[in-house]
MOPAC internal coordinates of N, CA, C and O (Angstrom, degrees):
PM7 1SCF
backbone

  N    0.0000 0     0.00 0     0.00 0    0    0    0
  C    1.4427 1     0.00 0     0.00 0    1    0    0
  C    1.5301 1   107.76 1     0.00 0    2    1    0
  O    1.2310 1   118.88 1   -50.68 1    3    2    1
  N    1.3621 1   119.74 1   129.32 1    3    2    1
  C    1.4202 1   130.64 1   178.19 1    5    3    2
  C    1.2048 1   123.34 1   -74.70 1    6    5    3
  O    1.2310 1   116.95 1   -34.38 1    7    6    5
  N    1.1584 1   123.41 1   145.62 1    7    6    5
  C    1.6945 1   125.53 1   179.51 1    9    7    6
  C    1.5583 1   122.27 1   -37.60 1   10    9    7
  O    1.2310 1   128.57 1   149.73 1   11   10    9
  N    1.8020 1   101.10 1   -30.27 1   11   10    9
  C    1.2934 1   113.40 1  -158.79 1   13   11   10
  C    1.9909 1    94.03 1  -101.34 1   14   13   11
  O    1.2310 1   127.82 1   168.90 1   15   14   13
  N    1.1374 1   102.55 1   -11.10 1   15   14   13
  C    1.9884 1    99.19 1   175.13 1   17   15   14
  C    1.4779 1    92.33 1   -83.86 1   18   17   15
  O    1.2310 1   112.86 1   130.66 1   19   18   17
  N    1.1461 1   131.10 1   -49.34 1   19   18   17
  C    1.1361 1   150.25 1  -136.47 1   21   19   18
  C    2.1324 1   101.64 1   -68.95 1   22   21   19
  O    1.2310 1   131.57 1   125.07 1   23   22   21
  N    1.3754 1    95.26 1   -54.93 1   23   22   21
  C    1.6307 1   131.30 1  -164.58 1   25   23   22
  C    1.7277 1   101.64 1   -34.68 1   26   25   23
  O    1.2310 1   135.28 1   119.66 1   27   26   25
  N    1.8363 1    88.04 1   -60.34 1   27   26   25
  C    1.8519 1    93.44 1  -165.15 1   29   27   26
  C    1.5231 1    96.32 1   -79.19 1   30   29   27
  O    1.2310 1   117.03 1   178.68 1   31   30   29
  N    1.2172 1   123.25 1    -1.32 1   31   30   29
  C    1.2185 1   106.88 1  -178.77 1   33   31   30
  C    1.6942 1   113.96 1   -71.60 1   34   33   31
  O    1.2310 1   130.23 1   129.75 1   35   34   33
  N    1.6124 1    97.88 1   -50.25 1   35   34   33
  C    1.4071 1   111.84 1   163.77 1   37   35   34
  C    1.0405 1   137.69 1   -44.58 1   38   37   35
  O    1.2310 1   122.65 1   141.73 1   39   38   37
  N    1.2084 1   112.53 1   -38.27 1   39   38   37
  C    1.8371 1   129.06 1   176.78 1   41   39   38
  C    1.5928 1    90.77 1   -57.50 1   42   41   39
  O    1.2310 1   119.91 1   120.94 1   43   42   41
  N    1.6188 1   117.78 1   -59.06 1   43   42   41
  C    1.4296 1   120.96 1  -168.11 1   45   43   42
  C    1.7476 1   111.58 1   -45.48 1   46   45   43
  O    1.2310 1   131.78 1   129.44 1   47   46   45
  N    1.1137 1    94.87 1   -50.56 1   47   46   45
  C    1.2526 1   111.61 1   174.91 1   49   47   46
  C    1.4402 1   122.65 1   -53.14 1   50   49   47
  O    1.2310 1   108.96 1   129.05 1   51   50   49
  N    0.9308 1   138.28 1   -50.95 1   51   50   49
  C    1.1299 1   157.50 1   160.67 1   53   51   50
  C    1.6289 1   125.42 1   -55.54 1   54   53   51
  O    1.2310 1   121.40 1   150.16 1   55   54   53
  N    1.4696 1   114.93 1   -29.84 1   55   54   53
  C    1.5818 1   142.69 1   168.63 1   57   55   54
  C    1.4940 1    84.46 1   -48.30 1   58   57   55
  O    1.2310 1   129.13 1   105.71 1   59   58   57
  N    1.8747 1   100.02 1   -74.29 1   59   58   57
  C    1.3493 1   120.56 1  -137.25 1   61   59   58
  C    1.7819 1    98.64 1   -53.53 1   62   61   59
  O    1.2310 1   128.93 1   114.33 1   63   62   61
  N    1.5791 1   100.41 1   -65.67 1   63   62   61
  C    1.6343 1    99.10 1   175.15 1   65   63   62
  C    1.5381 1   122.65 1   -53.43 1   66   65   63
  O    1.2310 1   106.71 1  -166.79 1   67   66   65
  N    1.3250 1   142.33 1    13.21 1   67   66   65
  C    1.1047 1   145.43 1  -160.54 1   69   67   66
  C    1.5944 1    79.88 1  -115.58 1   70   69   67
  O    1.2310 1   131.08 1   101.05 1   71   70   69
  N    1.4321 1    96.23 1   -78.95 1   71   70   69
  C    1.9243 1    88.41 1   169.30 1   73   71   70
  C    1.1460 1   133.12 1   -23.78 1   74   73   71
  O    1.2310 1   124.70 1   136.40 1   75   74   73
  N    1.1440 1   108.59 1   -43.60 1   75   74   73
  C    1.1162 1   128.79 1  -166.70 1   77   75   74
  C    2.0223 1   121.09 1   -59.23 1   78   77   75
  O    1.2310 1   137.15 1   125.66 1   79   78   77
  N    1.6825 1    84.38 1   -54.34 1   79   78   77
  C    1.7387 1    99.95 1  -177.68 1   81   79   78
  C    1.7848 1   103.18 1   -85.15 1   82   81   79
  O    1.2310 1   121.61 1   162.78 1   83   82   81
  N    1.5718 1   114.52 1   -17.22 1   83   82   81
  C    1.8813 1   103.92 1   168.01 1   85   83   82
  C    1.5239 1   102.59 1   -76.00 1   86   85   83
  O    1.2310 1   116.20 1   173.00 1   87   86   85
  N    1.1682 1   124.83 1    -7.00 1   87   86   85
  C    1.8003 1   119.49 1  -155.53 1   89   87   86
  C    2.1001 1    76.94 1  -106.68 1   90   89   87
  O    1.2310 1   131.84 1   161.88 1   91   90   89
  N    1.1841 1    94.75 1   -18.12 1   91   90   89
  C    2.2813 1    86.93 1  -167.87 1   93   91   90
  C    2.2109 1    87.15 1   -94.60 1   94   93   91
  O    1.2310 1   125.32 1   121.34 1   95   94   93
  N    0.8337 1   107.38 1   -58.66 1   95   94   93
  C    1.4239 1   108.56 1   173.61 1   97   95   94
  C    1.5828 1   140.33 1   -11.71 1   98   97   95
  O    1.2310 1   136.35 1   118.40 1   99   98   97
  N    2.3267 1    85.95 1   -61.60 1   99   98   97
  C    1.4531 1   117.94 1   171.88 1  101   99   98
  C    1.6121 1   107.18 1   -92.42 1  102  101   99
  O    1.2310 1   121.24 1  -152.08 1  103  102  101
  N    1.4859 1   115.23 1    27.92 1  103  102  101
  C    1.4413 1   108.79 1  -177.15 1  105  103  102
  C    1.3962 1   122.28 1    60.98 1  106  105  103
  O    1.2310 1   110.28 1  -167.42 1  107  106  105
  N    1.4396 1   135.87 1    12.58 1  107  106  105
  C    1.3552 1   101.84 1  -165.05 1  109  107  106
  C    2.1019 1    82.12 1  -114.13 1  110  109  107
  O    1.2310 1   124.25 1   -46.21 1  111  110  109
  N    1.0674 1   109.44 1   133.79 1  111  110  109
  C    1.2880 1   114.99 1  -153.42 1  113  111  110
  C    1.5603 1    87.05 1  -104.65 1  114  113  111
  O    1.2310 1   119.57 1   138.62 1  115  114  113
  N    0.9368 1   118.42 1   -41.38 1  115  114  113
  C    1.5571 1   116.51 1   171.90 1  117  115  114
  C    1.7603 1   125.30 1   -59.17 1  118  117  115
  O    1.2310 1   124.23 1   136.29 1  119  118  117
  N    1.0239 1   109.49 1   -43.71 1  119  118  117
  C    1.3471 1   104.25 1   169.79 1  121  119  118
  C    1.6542 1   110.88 1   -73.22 1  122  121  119
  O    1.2310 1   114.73 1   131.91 1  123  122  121
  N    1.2706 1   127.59 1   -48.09 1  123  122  121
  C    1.4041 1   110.20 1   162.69 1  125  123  122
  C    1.1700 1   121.06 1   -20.69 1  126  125  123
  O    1.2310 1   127.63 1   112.95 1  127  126  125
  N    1.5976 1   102.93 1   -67.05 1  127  126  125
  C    1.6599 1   108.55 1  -158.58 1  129  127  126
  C    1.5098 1   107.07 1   -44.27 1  130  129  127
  O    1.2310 1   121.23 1   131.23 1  131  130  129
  N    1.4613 1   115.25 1   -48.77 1  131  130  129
  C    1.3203 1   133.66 1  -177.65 1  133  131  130
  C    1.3997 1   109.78 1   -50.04 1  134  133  131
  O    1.2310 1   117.92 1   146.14 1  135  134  133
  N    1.1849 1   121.57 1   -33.86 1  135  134  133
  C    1.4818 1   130.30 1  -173.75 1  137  135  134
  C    1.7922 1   101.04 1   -84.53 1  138  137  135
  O    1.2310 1   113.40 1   110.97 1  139  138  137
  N    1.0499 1   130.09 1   -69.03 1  139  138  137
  C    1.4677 1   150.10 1   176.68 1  141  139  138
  C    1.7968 1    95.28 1   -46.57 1  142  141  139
  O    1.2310 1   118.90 1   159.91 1  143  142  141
  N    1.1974 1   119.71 1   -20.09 1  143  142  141
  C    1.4727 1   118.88 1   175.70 1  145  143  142
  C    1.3635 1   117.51 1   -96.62 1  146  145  143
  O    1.2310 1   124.62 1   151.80 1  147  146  145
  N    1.6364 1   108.73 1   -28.20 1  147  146  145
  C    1.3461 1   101.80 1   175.58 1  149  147  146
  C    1.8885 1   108.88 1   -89.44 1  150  149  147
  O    1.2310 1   127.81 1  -172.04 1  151  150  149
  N    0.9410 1   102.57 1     7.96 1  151  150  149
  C    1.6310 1   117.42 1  -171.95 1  153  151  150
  C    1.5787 1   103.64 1   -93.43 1  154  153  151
  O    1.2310 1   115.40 1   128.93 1  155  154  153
  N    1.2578 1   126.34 1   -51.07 1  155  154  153
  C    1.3962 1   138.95 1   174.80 1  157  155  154
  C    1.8220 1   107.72 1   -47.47 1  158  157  155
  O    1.2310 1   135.30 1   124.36 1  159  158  157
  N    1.8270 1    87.99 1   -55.64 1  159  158  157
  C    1.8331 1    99.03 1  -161.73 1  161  159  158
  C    1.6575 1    82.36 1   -49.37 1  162  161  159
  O    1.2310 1   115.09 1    92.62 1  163  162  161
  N    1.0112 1   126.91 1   -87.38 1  163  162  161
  C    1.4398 1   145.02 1  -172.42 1  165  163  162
  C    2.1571 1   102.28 1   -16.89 1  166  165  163
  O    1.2310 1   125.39 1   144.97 1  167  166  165
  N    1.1828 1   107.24 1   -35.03 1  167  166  165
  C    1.3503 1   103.56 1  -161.90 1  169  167  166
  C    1.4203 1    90.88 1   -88.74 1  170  169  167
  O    1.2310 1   110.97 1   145.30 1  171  170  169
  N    1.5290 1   134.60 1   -34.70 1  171  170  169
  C    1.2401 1   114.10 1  -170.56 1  173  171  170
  C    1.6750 1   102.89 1   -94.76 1  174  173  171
  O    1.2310 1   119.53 1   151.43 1  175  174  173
  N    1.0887 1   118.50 1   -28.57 1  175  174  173
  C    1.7811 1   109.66 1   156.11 1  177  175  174
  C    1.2212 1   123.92 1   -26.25 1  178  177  175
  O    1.2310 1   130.46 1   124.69 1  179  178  177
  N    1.3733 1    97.43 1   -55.31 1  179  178  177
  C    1.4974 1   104.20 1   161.47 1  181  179  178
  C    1.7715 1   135.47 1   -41.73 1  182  181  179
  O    1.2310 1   138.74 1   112.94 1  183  182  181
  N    1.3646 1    81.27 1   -67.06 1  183  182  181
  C    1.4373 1    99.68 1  -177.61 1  185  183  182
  C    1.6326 1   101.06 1   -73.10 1  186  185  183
  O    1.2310 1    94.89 1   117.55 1  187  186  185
  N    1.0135 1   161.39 1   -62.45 1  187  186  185
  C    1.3167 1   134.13 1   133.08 1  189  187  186
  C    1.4233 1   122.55 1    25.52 1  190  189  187
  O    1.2310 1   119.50 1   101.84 1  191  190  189
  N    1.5327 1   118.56 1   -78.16 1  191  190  189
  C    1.2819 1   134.51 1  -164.03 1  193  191  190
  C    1.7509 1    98.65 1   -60.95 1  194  193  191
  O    1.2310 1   124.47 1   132.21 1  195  194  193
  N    1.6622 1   109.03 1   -47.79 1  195  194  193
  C    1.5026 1   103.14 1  -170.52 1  197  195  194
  C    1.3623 1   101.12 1   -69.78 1  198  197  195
  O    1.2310 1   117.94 1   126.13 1  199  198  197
  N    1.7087 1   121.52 1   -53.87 1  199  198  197
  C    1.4018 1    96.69 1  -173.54 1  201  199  198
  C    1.3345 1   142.87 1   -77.03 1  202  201  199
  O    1.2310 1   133.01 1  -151.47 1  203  202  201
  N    1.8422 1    92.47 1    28.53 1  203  202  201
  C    1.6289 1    85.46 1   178.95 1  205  203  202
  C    1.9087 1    96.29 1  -110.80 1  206  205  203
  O    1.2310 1   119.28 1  -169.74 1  207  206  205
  N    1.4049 1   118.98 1    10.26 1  207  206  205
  C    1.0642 1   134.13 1   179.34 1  209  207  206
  C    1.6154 1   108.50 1   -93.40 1  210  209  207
  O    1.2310 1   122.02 1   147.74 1  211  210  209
  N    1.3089 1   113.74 1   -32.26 1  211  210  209
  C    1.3553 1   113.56 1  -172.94 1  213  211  210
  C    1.3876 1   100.42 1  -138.14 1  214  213  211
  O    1.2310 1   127.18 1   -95.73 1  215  214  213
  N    1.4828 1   103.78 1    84.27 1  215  214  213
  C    1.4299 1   116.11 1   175.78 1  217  215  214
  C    1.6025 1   107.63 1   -76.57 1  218  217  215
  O    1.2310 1   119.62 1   -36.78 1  219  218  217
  N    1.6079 1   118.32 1   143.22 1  219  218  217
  C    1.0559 1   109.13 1   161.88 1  221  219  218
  C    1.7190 1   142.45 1   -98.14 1  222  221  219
  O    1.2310 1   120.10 1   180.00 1  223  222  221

């Protein structure tokens, strides 16, 4: 996977936890979670994607 597949994935990633710590900030602990969950799915998609690229 290339730097440039890779990029928007990160941004996503990064959205989500940004959301994530204003939603932990303003107390509402539930919408975080929701945010910090859609941030994870995305991170192991990822990681998925590489290790099926770089099998060992």
């Amino acid at each position: 996977m290339s730097y440039q597949e890779i990029k928007p994935l990160r941004r996503q990633i990064e959205r989500h936890i940004n959301r994530a710590m204003h939603h932990l900030q303003a107390d509402h602990s539930a919408a975080a979670y929701c945010e910090f969950q859609n941030a994870f799915e995305i991170l192991a998609e990822l990681i998925v994607a590489l290790d099926k690229e770089n099998t060992l």
